[in-house]
C-alpha positions in Angstrom: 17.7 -27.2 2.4 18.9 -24.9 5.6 16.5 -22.0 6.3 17.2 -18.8 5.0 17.0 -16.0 8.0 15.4 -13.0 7.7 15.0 -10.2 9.4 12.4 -7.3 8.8 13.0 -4.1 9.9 9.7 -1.9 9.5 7.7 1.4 11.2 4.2 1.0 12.0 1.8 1.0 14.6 -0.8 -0.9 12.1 -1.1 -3.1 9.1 0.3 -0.5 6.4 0.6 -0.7 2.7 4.2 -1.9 3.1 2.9 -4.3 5.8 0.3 -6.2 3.6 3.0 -7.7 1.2 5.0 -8.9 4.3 1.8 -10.4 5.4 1.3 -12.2 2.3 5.0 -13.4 2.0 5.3 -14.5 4.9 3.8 -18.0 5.5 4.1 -18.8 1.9 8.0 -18.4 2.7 7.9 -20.0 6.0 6.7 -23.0 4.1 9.4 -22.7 1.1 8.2 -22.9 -1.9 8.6 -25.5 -4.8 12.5 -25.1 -5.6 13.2 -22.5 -2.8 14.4 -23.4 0.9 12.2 -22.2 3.8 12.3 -18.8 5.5 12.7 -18.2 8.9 11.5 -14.7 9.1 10.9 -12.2 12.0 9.6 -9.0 11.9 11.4 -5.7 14.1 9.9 -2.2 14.8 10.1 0.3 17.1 7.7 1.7 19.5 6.9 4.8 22.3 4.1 3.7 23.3 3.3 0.2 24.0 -0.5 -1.4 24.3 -1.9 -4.5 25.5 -3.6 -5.4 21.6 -0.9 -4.0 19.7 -2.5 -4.0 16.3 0.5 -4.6 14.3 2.1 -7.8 16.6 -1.5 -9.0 16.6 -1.7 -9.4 12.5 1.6 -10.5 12.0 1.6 -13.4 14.9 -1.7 -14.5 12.9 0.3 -15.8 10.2 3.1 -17.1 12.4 5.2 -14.3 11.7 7.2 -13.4 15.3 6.8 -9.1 15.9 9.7 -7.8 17.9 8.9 -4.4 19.7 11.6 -2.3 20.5 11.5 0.8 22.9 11.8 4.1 22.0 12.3 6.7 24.5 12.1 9.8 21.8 13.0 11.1 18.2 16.1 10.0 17.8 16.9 8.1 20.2 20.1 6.4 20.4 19.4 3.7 22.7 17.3 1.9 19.8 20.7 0.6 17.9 22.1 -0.8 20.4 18.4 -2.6 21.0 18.3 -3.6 17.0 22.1 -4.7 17.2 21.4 -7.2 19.7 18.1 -8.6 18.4 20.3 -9.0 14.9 23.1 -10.7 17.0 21.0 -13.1 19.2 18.5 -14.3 15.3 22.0 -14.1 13.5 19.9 -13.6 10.0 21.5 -14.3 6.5 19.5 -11.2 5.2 18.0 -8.3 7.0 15.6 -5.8 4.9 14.4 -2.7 5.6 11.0 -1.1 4.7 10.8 2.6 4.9 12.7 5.7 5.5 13.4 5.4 9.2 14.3 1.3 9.2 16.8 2.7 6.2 18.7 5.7 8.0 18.7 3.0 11.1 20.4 0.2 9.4 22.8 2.4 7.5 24.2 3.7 10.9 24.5 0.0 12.3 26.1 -1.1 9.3 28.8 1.8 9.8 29.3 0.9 13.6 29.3 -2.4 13.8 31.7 -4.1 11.3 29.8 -7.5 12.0 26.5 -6.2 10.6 27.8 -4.5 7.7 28.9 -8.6 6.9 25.2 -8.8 6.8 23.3 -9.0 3.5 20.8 -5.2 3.1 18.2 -5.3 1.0 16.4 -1.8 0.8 12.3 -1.5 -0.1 11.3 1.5 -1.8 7.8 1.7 -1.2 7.2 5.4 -2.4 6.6 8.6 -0.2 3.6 10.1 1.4 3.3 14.0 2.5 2.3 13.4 6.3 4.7 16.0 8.8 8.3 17.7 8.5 9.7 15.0 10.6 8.7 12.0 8.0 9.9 14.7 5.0 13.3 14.8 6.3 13.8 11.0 6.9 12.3 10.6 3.3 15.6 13.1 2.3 17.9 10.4 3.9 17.3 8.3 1.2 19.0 10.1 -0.9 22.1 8.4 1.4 21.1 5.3 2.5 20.1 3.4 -0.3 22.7 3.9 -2.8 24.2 1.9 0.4 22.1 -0.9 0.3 23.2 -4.5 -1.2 20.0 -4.1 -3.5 17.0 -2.3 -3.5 13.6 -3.6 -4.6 10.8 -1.3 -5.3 7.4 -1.3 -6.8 6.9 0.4 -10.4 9.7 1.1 -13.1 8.5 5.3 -12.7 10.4 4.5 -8.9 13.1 2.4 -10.7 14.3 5.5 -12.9 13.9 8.0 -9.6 16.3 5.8 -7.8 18.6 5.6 -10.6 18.5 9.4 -10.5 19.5 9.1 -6.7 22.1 6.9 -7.0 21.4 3.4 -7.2 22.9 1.2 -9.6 20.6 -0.3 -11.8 22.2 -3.5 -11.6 21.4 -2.9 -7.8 17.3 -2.3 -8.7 14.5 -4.9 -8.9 10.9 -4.1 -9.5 8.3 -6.6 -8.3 4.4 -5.2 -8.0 2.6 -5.3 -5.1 0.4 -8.9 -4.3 -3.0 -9.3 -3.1 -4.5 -11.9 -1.5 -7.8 -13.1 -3.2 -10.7 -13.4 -1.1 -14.3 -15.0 -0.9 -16.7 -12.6 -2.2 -18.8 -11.8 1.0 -22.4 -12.9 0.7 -25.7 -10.4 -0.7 -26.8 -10.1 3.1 -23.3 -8.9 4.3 -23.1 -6.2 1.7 -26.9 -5.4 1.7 -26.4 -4.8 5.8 -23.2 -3.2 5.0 -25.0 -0.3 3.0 -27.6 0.2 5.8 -25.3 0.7 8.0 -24.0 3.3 6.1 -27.3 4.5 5.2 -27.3 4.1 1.9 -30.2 3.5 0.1 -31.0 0.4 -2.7 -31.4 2.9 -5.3 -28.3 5.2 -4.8 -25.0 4.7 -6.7 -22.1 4.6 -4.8 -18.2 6.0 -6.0 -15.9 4.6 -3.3 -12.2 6.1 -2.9 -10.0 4.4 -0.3 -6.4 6.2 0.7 -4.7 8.0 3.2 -6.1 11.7 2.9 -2.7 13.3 2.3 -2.2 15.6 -0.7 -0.7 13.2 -3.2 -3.6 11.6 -2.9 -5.4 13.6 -4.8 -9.0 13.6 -2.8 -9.5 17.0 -3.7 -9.8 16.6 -7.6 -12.2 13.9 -7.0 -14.5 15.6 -4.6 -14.2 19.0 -7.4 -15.1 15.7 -10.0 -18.1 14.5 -8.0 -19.6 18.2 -8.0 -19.4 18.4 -11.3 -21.2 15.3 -11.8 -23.7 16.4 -9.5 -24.7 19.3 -11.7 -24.5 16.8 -14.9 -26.6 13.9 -13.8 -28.9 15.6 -11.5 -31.0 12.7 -12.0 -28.5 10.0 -10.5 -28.7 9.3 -6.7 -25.0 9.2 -6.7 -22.6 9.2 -3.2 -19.5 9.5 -2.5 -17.2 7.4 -0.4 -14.3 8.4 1.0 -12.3 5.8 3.1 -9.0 6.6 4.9 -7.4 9.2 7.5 -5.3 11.6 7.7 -3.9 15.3 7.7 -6.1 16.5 4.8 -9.3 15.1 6.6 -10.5 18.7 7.8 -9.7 20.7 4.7 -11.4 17.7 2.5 -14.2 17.9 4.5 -14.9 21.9 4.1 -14.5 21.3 0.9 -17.3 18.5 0.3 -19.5 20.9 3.2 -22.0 22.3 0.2 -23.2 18.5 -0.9 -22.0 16.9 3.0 -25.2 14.7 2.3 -24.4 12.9 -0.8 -20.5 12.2 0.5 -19.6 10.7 3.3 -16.0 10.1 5.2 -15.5 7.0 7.0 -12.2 7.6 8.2 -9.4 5.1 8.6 -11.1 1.3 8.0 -8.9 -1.8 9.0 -10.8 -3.8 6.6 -13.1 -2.1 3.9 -13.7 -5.3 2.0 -17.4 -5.2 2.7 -17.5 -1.5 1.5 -15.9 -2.3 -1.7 -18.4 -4.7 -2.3 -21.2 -2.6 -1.5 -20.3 0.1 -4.1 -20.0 0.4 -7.8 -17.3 2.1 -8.6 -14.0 2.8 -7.4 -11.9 5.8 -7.5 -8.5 6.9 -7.5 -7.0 10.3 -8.0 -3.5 10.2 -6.9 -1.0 12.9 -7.9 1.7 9.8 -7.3 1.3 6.4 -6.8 3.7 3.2 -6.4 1.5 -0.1 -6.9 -1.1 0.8 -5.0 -2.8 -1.9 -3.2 -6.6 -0.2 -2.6 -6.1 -0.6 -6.6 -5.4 -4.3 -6.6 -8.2 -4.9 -3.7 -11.2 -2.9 -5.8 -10.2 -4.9 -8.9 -10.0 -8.3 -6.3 -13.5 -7.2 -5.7 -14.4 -6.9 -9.5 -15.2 -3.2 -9.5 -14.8 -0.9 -12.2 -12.4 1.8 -11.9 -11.5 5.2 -12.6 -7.8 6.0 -11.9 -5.0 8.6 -12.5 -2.4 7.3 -15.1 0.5 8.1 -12.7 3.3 5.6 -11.1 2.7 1.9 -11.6 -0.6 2.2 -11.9 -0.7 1.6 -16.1 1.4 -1.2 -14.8 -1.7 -2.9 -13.1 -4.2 -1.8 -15.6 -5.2 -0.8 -19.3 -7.0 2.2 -20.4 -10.2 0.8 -21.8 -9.0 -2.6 -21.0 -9.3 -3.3 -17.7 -9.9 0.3 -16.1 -10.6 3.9 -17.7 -7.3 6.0 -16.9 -7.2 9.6 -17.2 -4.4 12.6 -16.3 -3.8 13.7 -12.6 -5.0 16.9 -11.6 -8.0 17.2 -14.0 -11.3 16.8 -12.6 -13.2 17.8 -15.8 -11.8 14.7 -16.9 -12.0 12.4 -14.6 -15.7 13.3 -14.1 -16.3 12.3 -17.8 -15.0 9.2 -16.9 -17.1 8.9 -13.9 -19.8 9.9 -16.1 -19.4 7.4 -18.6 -19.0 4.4 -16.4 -22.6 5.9 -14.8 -24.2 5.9 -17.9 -22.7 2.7 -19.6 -23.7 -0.3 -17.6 -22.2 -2.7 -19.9 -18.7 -1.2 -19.9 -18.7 -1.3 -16.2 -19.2 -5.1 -16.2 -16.8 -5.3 -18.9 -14.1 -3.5 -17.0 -14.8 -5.1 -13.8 -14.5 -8.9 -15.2 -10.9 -7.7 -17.4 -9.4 -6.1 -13.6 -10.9 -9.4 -11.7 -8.6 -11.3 -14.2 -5.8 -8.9 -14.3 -5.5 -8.8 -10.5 -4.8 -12.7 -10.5 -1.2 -11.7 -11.9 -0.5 -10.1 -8.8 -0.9 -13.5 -6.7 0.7 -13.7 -3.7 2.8 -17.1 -4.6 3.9 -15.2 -7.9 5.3 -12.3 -5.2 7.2 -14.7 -2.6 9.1 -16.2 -6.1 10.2 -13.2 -7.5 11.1 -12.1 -3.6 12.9 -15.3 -2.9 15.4 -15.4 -6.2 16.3 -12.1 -5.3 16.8 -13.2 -1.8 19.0 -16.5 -3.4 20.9 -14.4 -5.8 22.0 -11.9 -3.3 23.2 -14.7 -0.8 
C-alpha cells in the first residue's frame, strides 16, 4: 500500500503534552500497522529563536520523525505562510493536522489563500487550554473560528467533545481518542533510592508528588491548602510534598507553601520525572480542568496510587475506589481526607496502584496509532 503523507503542524520549543502522543505515533505509523499502509510523517513548527540542541528537533529526530523549523521574525508575522505554504508544496501530504491554537488560526488563513491547500485534507487536535499570557488567551478565542473549519477534529475526553459541539463543530465532524503512554522498565531500587537523596529525602518520609504546569487550572493551590491541613492531622507522618513543573503561578505557589517551605519542595520544570514518580508514594492532581492528562497516565504507568479531581477525562482514565480515589475540584478539605486515607490505609494504596497499572495498559500506544490511522483512512 502507498504511504499516507502527513504533515504536523505544532508550537513548541520542547516535548509538550501534545508532543508526547506524536512521539508515540510516530514510528508505530512509519512502520504501518497490521491492516493500515505506512505513514510518511513530518513534523513543522515555528521558531524566533533558533539553538544549536534544539530540544524539540532533538526528540522527534530520535524516533525518525523529520522536525522542520520555520523562522519567525515576530508576533504575527506574515512571512511564516508563505514559509508553511512551501514546505506543504515541496512534501505534497495527503493530510496535514494541526495541534494547538496558533498551528489552527495558521492553517485556516492558508487554506483561504491558497485554493491548492484548502484541496488538502485538515484535521484539527483539540488538546484543551492552559491560562499562561493574553497573547495565548486570544489565539485560544480563535478557535471558536477555525475549527468549525476543519475536515474533522479529534480531541481527548467527551467533556471537550460537548464544548466543541457548543462551538460549532459538527458532531459528525468529532472524534475522541485518549491520550497513550508509553510503558516503561521500572527503574531499579538503587536509581530511585539515589533519586531521593538527591532530593534529600529521607527513608522514613512519605512523599505526595504532583507533576503539572503551575498555571491556575491546575489547581496547585488547593493541594498545597490540602497538604497543610494534613500537616496539622497527622502530625506524626513525615510527609513532603512534591511539586514538579513551571510556570506563571511558580512565585505565588511558593509564598504560599513559605510557612511549611521544609516539608514541600519545587523542582521546577523536569524533562523526565520518571525516577521521581518512582521514588514517591503517592500522586496528586488537583486540576480545576483537565483533558486526558498524561502525568495521570505516567503515575498510574508507575503503579502509584492516586488522588485526583473528578474533572474532564479524567473519570475516563480512572474509577473512584477502583483504580484511583476521585474527589470534587476546588475542595481541599476533601481532597486531604483522601490524602489522608491513602496515608493511613496501606493496603488500599497497593490495591489502587495494581487496578491503575492495569488500567493504564488500555491507553497503549499501538491501540492510539489504530484509532488515529482509521480516522486518518476514513477522512481520505
Amino acid at each position: 500500500m502507498p504511504a499516507i503523507r502527513l504533515l504536523s503542524l505544532v508550537e513548541a520549543l520542547t516535548v509538550t503534552g501534545p508532543i508526547k502522543p506524536i512521539i508515540a505515533f510516530s514510528p508505530l505509523a512509519s512502520a504501518g500497522l497490521r491492516g493500515h499502509p505506512p505513514f510518511l510523517q513530518k513534523l513543522l513548527t515555528t521558531r524566533r529563536r533558533f539553538f544549536e540542541n534544539d530540544p524539540l528537533k532533538l526528540a522527534t529526530e530520535k524516533v525518525g520523525l523529520e522536525c522542520i523549523l520555520v523562522p519567525e521574525r515576530r508576533l504575527m508575522d506574515p512571512s511564516v505562510l508563505g514559509h508553511i505554504a512551501g514546505v506543504i508544496r515541496h512534501f505534497q501530504p495527503n493530510i496535514i493536522e494541526s495541534h494547538n491554537c496558533k498551528s489552527h488560526f495558521l492553517l485556516y488563513l492558508l487554506r483561504l489563500l491558497y485554493s491548492d491547500i484548502r484541496a488538502k485534507s485538515w484535521i484539527a487536535f483539540h488538546h484543551g487550554y492552559t491560562k499562561t499570557s493574553l497573547r495565548v488567551s486570544a489565539y485560544q478565542q480563535l478557535d471558536r473560528l477555525t475549527l468549525r473549519h476543519a475536515d474533522h477534529v479529534v480531541t481527548v475526553c467527551q467533556p471537550f467533545a460537548r464544548q466543541l459541539a457548543t462551538r460549532g463543530v459538527a458532531h459528525t465532524s468529532l472524534t475522541v481518542i485518549s491520550n497513550p503512554v508509553v510503558p516503561r522498565p521500572f527503574p531499579k531500587s538503587a536509581d530511585t533510592s539515589a533519586c531521593r537523596a538527591a532530593l534529600g529525602i529521607r527513608p522514613n518520609e512519605l512523599v505526595l508528588l504532583s507533576v503539572g504546569r503551575l498555571s491556575s487550572e491546575k489547581g496547585h493551590i488547593y493541594l498545597i491548602r490540602a497538604f497543610a491541613q494534613l500537616l496539622q492531622e497527622l502530625p506524626e507522618y513525615p510527609l513532603k510534598l512534591l511539586i514538579v513543573g513551571a510556570g506563571p503561578e511558580g512565585e505565588h505557589l511558593k509564598r504560599a507553601a513559605e510557612p511549611f517551605r521544609d516539608r514541600v519542595l519545587f523542582l521546577g520544570h523536569v524533562s523526565d520525572p520518571w525516577n521521581i514518580y518512582h521514588s514517591s508514594d503517592i500522586f496528586a492532581l488537583p486540576s480545576l480542568s483537565e483533558g486526558s492528562p498524561l502525568v495521570l497516565l505516567e503515575a498510574m504507568s508507575a503503579k502509584l496510587p492516586i488522588v485526583a479531581t473528578s474533572v474532564g477525562g479524567v473519570p475516563e482514565s480512572v474509577t473512584d475506589r477502583v483504580s484511583a480515589l476521585l474527589v470534587p475540584p476546588k475542595d481541599p478539605v476533601t481532597f486531604a481526607s483522601a490524602l489522608r486515607e491513602l496515608l493511613t490505609d496501606e493496603s488500599l494504596r497497593r490495591t489502587l496502584a495494581h487496578a491503575a497499572l492495569e488500567r493504564a495498559k488500555h491507553h497503549a500506544p499501538e491501540s492510539y496509532a489504530q484509532e488515529l490511522m482509521s480516522v486518518y483512512e476514513r477522512l481520505l
